[in-house]
Residue frames as qw, qx, qy, qz and C-alpha x, y, z in Angstrom:
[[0.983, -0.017, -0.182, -0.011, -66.62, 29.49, 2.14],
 [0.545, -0.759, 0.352, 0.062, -63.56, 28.59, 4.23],
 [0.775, 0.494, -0.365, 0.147, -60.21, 27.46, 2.53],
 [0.869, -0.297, 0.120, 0.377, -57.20, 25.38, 3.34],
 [0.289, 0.907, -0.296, 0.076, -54.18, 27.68, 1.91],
 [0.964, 0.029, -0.071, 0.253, -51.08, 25.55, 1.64],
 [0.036, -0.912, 0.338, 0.230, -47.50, 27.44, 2.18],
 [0.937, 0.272, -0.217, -0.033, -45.42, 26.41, -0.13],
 [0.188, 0.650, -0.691, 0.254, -41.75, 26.76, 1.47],
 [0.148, -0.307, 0.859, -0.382, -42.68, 24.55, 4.84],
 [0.470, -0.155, -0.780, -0.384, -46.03, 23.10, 3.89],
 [0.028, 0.281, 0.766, -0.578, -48.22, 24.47, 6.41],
 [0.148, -0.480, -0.824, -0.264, -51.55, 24.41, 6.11],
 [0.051, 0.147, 0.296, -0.943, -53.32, 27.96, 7.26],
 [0.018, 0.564, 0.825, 0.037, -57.34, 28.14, 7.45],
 [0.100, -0.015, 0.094, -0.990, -58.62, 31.23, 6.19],
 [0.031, -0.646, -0.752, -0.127, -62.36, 32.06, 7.01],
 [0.006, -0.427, -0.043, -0.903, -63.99, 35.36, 6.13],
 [0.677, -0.563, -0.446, -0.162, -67.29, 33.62, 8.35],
 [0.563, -0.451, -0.419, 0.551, -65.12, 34.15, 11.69],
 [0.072, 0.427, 0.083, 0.898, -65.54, 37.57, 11.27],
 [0.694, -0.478, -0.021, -0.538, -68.56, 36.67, 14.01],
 [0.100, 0.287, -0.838, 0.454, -66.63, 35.49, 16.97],
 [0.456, -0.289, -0.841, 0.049, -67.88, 32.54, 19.11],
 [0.067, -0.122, -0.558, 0.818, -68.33, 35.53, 21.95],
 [0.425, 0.069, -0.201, -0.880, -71.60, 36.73, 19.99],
 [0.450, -0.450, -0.734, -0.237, -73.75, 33.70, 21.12],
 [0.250, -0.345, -0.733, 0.531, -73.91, 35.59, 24.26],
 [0.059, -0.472, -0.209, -0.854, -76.77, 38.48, 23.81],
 [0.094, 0.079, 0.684, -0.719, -78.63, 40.23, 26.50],
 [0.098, 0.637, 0.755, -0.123, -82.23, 39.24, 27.97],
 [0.055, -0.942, -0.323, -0.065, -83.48, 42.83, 28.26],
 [0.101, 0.720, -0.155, 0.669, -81.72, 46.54, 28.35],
 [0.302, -0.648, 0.386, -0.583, -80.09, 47.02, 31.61],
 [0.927, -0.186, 0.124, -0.303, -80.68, 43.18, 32.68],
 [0.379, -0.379, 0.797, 0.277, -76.35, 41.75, 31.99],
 [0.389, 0.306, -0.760, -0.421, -75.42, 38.88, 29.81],
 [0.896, -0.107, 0.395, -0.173, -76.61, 35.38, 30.00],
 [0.164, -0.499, 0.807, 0.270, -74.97, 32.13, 28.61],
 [0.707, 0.167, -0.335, -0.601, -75.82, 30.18, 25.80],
 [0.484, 0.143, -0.860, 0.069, -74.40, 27.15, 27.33],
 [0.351, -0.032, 0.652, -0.671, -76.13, 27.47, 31.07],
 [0.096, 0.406, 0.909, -0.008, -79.14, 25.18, 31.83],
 [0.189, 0.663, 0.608, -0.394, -82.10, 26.41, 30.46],
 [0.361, 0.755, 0.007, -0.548, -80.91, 28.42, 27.25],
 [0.569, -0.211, 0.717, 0.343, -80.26, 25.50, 25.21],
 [0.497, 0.799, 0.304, -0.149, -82.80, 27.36, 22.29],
 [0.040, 0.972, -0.107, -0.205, -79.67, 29.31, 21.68],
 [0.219, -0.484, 0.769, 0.355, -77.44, 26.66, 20.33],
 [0.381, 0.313, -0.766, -0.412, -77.77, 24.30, 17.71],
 [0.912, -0.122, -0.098, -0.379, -79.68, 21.31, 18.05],
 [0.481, -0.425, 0.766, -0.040, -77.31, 18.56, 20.87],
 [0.563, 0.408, -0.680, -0.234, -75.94, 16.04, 19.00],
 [0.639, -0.199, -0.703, 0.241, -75.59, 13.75, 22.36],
 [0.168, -0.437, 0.369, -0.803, -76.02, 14.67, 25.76],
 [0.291, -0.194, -0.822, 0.450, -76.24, 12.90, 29.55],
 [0.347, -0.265, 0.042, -0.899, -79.55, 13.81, 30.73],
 [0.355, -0.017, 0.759, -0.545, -82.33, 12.76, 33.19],
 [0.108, 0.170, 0.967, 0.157, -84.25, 9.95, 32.22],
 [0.154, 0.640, 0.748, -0.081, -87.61, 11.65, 30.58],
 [0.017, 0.710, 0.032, -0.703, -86.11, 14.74, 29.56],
 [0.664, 0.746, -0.036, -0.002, -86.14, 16.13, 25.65],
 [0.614, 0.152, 0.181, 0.753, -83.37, 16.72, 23.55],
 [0.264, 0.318, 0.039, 0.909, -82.46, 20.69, 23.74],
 [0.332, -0.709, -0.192, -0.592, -83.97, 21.20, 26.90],
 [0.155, -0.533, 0.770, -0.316, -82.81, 21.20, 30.90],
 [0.929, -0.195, 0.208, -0.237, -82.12, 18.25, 32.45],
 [0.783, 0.395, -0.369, 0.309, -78.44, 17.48, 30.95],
 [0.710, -0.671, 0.151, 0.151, -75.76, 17.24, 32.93],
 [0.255, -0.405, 0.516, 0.710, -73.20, 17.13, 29.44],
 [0.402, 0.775, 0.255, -0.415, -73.74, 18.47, 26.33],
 [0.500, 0.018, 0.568, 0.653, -72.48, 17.80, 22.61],
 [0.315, 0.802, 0.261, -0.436, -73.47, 20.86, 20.02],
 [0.619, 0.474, 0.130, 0.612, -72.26, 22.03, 16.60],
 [0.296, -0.350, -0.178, 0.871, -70.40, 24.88, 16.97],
 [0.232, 0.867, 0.373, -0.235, -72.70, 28.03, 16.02],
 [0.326, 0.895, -0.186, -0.242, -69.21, 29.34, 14.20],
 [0.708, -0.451, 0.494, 0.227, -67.31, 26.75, 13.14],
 [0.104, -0.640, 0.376, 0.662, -64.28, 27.08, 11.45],
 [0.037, -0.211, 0.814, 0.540, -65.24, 25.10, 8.30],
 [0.664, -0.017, -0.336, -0.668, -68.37, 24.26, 6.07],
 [0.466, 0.173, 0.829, -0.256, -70.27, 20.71, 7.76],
 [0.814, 0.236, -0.089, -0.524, -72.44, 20.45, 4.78],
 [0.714, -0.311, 0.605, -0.168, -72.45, 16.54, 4.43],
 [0.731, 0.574, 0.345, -0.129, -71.79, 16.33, 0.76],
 [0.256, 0.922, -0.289, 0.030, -69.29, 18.67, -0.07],
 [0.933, -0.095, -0.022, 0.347, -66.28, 17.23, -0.95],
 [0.220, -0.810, 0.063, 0.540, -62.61, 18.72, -1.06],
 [0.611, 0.654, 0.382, 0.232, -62.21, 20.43, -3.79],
 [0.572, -0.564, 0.067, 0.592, -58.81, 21.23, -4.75],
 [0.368, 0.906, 0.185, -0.102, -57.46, 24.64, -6.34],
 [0.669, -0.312, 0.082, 0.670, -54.06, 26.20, -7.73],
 [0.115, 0.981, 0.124, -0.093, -53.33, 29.32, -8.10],
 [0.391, 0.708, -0.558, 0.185, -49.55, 29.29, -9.77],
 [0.368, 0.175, -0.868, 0.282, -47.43, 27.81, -7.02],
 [0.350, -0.187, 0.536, -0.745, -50.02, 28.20, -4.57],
 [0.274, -0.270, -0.918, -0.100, -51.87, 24.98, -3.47],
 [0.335, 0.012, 0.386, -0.859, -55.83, 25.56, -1.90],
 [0.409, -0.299, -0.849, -0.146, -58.99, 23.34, -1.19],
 [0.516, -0.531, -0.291, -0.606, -62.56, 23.88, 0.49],
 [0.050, -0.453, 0.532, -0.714, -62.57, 24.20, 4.12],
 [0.756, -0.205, -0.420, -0.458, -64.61, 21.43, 4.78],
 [0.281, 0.173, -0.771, 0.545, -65.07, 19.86, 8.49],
 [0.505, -0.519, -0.665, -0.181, -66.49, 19.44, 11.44],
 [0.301, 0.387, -0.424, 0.761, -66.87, 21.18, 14.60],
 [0.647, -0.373, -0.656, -0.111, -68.03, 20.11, 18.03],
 [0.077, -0.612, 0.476, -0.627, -68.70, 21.73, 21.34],
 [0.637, -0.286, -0.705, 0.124, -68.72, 19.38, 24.08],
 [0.363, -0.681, 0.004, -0.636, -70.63, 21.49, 27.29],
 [0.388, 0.283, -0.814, 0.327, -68.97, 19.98, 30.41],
 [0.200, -0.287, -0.800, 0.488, -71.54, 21.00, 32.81],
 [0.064, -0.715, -0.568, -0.403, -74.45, 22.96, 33.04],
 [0.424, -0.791, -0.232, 0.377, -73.29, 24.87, 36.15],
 [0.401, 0.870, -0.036, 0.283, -71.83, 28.19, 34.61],
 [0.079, -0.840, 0.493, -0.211, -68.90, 28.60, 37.23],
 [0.565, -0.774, 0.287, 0.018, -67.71, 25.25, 36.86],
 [0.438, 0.650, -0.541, -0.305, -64.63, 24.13, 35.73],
 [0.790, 0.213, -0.529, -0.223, -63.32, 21.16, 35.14],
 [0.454, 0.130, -0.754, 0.456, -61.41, 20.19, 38.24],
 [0.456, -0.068, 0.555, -0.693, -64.74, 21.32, 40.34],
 [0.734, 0.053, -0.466, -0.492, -66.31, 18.22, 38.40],
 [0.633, -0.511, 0.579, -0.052, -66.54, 15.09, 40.49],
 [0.310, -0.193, 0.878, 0.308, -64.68, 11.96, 38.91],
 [0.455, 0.302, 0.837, 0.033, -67.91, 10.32, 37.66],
 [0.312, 0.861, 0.128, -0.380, -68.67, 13.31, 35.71],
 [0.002, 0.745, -0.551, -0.376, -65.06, 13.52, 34.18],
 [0.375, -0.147, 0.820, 0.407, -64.74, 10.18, 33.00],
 [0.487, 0.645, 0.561, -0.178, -68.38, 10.74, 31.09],
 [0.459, 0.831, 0.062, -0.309, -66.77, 13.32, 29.39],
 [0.151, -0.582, 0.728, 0.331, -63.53, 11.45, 28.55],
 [0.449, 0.185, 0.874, 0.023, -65.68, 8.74, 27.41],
 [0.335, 0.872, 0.125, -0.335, -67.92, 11.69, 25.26],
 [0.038, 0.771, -0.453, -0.446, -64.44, 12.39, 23.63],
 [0.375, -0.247, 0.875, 0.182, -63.74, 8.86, 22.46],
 [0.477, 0.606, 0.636, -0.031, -67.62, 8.25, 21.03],
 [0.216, 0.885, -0.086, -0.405, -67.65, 11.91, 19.39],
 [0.157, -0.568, 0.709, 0.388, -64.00, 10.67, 17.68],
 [0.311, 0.055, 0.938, 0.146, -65.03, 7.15, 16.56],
 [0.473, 0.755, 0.416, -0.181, -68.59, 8.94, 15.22],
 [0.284, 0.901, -0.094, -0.313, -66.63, 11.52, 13.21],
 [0.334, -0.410, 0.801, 0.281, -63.68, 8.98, 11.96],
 [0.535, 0.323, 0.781, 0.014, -66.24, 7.30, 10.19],
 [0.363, 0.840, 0.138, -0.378, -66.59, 10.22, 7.63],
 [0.847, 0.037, 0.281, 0.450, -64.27, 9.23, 4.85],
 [0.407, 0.773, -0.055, 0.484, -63.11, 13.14, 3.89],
 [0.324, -0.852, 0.373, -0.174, -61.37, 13.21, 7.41],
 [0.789, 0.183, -0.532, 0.246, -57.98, 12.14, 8.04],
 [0.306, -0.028, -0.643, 0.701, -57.61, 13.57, 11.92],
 [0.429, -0.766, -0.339, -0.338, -60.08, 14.52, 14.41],
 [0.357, 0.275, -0.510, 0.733, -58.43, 16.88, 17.54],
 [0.521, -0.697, -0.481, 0.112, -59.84, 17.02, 21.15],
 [0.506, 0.196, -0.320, 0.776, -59.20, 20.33, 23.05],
 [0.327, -0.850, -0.357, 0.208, -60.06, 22.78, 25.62],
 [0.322, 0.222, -0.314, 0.865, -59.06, 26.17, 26.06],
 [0.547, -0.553, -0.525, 0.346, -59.18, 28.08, 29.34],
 [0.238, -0.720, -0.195, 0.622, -59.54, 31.41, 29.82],
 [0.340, 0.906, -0.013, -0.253, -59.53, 34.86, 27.11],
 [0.286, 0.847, -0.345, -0.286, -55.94, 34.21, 26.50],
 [0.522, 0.030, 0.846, 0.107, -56.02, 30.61, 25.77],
 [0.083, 0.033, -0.773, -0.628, -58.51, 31.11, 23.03],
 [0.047, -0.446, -0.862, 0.238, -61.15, 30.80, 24.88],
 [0.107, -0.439, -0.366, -0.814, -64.62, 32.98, 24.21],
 [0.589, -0.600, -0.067, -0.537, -66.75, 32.44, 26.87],
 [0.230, -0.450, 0.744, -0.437, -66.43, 31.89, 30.70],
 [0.800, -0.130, 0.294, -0.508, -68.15, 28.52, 30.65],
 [0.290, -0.350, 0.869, 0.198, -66.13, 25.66, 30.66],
 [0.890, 0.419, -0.009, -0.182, -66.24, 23.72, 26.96],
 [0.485, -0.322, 0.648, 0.491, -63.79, 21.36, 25.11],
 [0.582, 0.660, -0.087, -0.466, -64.17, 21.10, 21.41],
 [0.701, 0.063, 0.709, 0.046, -63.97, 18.53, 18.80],
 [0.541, 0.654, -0.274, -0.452, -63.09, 19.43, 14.89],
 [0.775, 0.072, 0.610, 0.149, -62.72, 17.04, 12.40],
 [0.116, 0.794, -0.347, -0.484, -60.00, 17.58, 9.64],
 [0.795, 0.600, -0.064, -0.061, -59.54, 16.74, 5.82],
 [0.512, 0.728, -0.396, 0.226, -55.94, 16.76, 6.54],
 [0.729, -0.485, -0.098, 0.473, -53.03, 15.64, 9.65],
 [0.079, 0.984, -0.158, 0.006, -51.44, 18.90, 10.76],
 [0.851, 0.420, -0.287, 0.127, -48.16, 19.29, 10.48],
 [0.350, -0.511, 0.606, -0.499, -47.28, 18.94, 14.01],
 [0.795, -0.222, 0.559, -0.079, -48.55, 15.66, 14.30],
 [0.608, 0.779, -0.146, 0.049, -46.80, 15.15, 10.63],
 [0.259, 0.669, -0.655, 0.235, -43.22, 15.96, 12.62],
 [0.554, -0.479, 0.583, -0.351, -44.19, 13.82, 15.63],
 [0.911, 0.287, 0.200, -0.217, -45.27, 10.90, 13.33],
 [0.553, 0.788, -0.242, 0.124, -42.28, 11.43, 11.36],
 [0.084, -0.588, 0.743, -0.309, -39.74, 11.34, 14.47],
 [0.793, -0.144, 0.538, -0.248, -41.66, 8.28, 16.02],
 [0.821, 0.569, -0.034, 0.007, -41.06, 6.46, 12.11],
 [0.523, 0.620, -0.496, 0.311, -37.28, 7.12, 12.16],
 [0.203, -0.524, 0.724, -0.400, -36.58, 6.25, 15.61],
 [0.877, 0.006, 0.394, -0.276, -38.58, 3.00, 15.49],
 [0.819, 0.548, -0.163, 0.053, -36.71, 2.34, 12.06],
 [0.220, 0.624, -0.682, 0.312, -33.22, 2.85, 13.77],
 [0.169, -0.452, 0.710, -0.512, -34.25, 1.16, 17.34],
 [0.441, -0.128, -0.866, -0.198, -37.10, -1.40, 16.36],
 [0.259, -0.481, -0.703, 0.455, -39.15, 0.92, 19.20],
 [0.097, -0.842, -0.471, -0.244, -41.49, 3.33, 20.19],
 [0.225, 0.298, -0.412, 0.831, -39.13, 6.72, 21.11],
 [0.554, -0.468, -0.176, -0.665, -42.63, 7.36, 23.08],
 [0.874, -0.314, -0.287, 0.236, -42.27, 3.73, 25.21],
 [0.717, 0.074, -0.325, 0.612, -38.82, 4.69, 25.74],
 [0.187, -0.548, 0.008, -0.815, -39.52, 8.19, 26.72],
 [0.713, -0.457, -0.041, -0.531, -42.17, 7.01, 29.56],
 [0.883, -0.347, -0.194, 0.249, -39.77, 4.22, 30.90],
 [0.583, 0.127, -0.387, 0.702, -36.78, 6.56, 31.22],
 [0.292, -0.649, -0.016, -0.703, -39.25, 9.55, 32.60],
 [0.877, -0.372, -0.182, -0.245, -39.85, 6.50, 35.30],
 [0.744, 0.265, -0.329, 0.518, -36.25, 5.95, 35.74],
 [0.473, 0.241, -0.243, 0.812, -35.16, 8.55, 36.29],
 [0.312, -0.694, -0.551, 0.343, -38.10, 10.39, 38.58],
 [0.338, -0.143, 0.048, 0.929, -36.66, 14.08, 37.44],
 [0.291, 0.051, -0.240, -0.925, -39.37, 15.50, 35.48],
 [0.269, -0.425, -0.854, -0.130, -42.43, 12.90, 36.83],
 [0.355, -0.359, 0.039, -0.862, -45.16, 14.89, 38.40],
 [0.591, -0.180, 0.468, -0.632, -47.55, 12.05, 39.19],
 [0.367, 0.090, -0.893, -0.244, -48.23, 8.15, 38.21],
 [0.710, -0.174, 0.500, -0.464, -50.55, 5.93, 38.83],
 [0.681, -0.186, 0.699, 0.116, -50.85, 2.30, 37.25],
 [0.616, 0.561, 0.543, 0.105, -51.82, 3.55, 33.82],
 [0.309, 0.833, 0.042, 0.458, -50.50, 7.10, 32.99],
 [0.647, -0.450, -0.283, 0.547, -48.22, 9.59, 33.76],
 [0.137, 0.967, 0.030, 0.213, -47.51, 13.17, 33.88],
 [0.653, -0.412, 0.098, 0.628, -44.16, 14.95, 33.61],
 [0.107, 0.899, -0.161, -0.392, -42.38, 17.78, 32.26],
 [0.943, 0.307, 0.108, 0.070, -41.21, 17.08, 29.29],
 [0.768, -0.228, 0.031, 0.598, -37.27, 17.17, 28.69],
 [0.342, 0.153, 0.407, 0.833, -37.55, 19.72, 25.92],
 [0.013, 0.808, 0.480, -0.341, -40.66, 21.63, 27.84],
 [0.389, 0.448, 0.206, 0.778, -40.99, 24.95, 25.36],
 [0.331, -0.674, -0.203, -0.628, -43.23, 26.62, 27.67],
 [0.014, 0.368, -0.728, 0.578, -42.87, 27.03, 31.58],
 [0.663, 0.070, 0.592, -0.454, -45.21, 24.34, 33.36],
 [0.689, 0.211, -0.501, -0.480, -45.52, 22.57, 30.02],
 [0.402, -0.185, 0.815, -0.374, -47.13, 19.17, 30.85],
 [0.506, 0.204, -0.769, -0.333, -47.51, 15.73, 29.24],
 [0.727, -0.274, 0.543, -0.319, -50.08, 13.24, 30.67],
 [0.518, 0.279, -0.750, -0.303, -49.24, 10.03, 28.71],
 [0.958, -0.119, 0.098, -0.244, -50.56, 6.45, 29.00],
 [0.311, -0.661, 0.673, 0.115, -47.81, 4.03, 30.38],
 [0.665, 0.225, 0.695, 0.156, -49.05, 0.90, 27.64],
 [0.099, -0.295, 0.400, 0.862, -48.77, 1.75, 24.09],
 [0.423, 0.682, 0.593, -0.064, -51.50, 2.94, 22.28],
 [0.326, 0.323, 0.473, 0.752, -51.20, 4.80, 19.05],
 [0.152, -0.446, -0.513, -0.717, -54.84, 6.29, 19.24],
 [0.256, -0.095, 0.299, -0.914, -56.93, 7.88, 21.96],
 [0.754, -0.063, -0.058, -0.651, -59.54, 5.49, 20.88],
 [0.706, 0.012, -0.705, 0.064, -58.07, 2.38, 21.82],
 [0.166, -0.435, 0.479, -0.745, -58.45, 3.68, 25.37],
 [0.364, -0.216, -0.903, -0.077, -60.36, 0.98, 27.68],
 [0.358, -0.781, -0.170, -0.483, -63.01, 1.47, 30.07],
 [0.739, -0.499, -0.317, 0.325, -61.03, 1.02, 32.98],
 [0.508, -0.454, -0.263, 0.683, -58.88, 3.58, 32.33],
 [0.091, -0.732, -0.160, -0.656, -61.20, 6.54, 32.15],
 [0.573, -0.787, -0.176, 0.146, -60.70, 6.41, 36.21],
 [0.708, -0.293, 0.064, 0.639, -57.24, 6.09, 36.19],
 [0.435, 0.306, 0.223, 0.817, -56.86, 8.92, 33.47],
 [0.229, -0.887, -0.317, -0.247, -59.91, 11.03, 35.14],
 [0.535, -0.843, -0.047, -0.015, -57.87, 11.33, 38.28],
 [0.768, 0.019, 0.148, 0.623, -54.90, 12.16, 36.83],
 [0.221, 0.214, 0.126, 0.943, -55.73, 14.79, 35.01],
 [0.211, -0.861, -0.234, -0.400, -57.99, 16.41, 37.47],
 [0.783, -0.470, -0.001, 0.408, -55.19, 16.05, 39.83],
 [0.464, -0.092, 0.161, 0.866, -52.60, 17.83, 37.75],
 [0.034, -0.687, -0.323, -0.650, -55.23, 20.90, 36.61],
 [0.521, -0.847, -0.100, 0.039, -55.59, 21.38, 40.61],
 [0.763, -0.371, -0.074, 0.524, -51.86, 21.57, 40.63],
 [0.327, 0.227, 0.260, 0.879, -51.19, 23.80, 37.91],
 [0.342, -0.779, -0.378, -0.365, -54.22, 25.89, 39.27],
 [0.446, -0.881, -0.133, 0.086, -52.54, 26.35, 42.50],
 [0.606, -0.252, 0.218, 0.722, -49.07, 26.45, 41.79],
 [0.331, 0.161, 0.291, 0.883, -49.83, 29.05, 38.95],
 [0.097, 0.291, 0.341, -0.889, -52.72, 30.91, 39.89],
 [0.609, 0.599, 0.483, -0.193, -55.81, 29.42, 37.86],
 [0.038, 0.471, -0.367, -0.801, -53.94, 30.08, 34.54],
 [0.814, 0.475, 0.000, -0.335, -55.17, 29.96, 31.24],
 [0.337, -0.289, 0.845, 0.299, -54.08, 27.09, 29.60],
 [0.465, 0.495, -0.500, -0.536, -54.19, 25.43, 26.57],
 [0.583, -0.123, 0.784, -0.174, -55.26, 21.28, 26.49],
 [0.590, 0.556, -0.377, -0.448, -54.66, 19.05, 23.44],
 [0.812, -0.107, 0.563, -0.114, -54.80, 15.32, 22.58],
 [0.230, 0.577, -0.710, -0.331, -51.96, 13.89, 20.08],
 [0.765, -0.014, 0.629, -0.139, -53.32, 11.01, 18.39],
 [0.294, -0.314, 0.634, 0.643, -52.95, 9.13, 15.67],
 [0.448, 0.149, -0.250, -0.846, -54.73, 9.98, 12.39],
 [0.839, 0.123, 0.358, -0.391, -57.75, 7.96, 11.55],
 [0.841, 0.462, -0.281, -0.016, -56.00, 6.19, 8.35],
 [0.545, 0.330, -0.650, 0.414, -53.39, 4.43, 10.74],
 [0.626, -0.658, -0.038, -0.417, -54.87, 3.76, 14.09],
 [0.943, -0.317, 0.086, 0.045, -52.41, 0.76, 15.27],
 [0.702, 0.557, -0.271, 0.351, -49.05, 2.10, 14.44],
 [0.919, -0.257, -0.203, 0.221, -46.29, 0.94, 16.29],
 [0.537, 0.125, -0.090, 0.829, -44.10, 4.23, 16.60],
 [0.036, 0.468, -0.069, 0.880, -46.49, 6.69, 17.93],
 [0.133, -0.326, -0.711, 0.609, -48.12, 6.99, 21.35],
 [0.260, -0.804, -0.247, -0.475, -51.21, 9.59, 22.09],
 [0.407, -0.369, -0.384, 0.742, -50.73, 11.67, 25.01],
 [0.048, -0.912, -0.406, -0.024, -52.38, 14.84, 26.49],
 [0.505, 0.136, -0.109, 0.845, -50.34, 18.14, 26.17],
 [0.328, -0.801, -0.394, 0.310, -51.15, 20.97, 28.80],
 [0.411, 0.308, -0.036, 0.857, -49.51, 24.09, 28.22],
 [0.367, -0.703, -0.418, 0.443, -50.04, 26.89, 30.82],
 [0.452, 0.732, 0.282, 0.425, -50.34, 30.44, 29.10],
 [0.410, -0.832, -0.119, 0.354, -48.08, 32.16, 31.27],
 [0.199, -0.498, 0.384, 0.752, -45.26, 33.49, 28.73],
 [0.630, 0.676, 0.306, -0.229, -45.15, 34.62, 25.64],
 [0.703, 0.177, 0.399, 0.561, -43.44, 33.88, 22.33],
 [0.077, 0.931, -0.015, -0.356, -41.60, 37.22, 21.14],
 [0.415, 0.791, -0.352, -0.279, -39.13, 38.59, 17.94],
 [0.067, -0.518, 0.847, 0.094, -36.25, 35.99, 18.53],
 [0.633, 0.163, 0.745, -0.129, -38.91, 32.89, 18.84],
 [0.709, 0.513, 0.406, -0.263, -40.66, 33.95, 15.92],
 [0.515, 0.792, -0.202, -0.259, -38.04, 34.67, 13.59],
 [0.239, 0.499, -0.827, -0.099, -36.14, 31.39, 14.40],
 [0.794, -0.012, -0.549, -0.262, -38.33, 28.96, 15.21],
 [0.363, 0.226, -0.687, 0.588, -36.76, 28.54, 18.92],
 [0.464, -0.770, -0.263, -0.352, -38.44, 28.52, 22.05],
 [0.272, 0.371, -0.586, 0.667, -37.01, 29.93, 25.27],
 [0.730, -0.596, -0.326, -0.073, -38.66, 28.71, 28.56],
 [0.090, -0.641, 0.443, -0.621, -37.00, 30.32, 31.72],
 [0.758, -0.287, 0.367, -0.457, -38.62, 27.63, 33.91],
 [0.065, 0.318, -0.946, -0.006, -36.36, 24.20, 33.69],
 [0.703, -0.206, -0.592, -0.335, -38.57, 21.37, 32.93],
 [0.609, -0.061, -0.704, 0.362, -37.14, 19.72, 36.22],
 [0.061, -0.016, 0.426, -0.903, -37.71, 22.76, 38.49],
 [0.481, -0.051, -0.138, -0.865, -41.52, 22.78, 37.18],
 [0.756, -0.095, -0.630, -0.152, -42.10, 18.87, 37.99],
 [0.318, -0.062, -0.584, 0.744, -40.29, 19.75, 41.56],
 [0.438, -0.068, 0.212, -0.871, -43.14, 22.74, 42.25],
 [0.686, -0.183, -0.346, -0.614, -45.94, 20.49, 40.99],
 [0.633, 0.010, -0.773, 0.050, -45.01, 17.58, 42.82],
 [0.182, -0.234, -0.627, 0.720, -45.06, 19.38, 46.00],
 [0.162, -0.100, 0.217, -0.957, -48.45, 20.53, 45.82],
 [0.041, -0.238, -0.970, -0.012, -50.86, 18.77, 47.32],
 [0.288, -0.125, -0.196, -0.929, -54.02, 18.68, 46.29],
 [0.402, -0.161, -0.900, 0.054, -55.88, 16.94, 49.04]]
């Protein structure tokens, strides 16, 4: 069974599971001796996952058979029990704090075509699956042992990624990490001092001032952020405040589609298809309408790595000005 494990000095929350011992890479097995791999996610070997929770398909087809076009699954190893009962059940071991690893976990299959990725999707595809993210959220909010549910994608072996077929994923946690914890926390004291959102303000001086914008359009923007830890790091944010990823309307799944397939083609050419890392800051489900935090998409590009000085002070060191990286991206068109 999977546990939460609590540290006690900073109060971070660590997720041990003996069960990942079988990596997500082991749904791929071969047909026949001498015959390669196949994919469990490709049309036509949908036997090999879980039974689809949702999924865009052609009018007369089954469930877990071709004819999708996107694809919701449980994960086949995910990190935490799903039984639908279990509650969290909490332990202490002296000062140590622990509780039952209980959760959800959700692959969301972007396409059925094994080589492509997101930014060979066309629009009408992309918003389906931005719209996928929103339903998937609101379904899994509704469970009253979760207090956050996180949207992400990784891209490539050293993102995190297992297999070469583009997926995002969808877990649903007993707890708010404590990243969104500090972000929640800063947005709270600066709204208490300024009687605003540091987020608003953030997105109207990004607009101001044009230094670290990448790309706008009448709803969102993307820029390097001021305090970028990573080289290319990249924030798409929505220019109205919203708190929550699910207050998103339906108009702007265009506007956000073609943003961010716009800025994945940039970082794609400007960095050479890297792996990256894609992650949606929202607010927990027990506070949906709060008036000091923003959602926004964070992009990180996996081109450096965090070494002795980072980890033993808590510092990041980016070599790549935020401003220089919003200067490359901007010049690359991706027409």
């Amino acid at each position: 069974m999977p546990e939460f494990r609590k540290d006690p000095v900073v109060g971070r929350w660590v997720i041990v599971s003996a069960e990942r011992g079988t990596l997500p890479s082991d749904y791929a097995t071969k047909k026949d001796k001498g015959e390669g791999w196949f994919c469990p996610f490709c049309m036509g070997n949908e036997s090999m996952t879980p039974p689809e929770i949702f999924a865009f398909r052609k009018e007369g087809t089954e469930p877990d058979s071709p004819g999708w076009n996107i694809r919701v699954v449980p994960n086949k190893f995910p990190l935490f029990s799903s039984q639908p009962h279990r509650g969290m059940e909490r332990e202490r071991e002296g000062i140590f704090d622990k509780m039952s690893g209980v959760g959800k976990h959700e692959i969301i299959i972007e396409s059925p075509d094994h080589d492509k990725e997101l930014t060979d999707l066309p629009l009408t595809t992309l918003k389906k699956i931005l719209f996928v993210y929103k339903m998937r959220t609101e379904e899994l909010s509704k469970d009253p042992r979760f207090r956050y549910v996180v949207i992400f994608k990784n891209r490539g072996r050293e993102a995190g990624a297992s297999l070469e077929h583009s997926y995002s994923q969808i877990i649903a946690l007993p707890i708010v990490p404590k990243g969104i914890l500090e972000e929640l926390n800063g947005g709270k004291r600066y709204h208490r001092d300024h009687d605003r959102c540091i987020f608003c303000d953030m997105v109207e001086q990004e607009c101001q001032s044009g230094l670290r914008i990448i790309e706008e359009n009448e709803d969102f923007i993307t820029f390097a952020p001021f305090a970028a830890r990573f080289p290319f790091e990249t924030w798409i944010m929505p220019k109205v405040h919203m708190s929550n990823y699910r207050m998103i309307q339906q108009h702007q799944y265009q506007t956000l589609a073609i943003l961010l397939s716009s800025t994945l083609k940039k970082l794609d050419i400007a960095l050479s298809n890297p792996p990256y890392n894609l992650v949606f800051h929202s607010a927990p489900i027990l506070g949906e309408d709060l008036p000091y935090f923003h959602w926004h998409i964070e992009i990180i590009p996996r081109v450096s790595k965090m070494v002795g000085f980072g980890w033993g002070t808590g510092f990041y060191f980016n070599p790549t000005p935020p401003e220089e990286s919003a200067a490359c991206l901007r010049g690359v068109s991706v027409t």
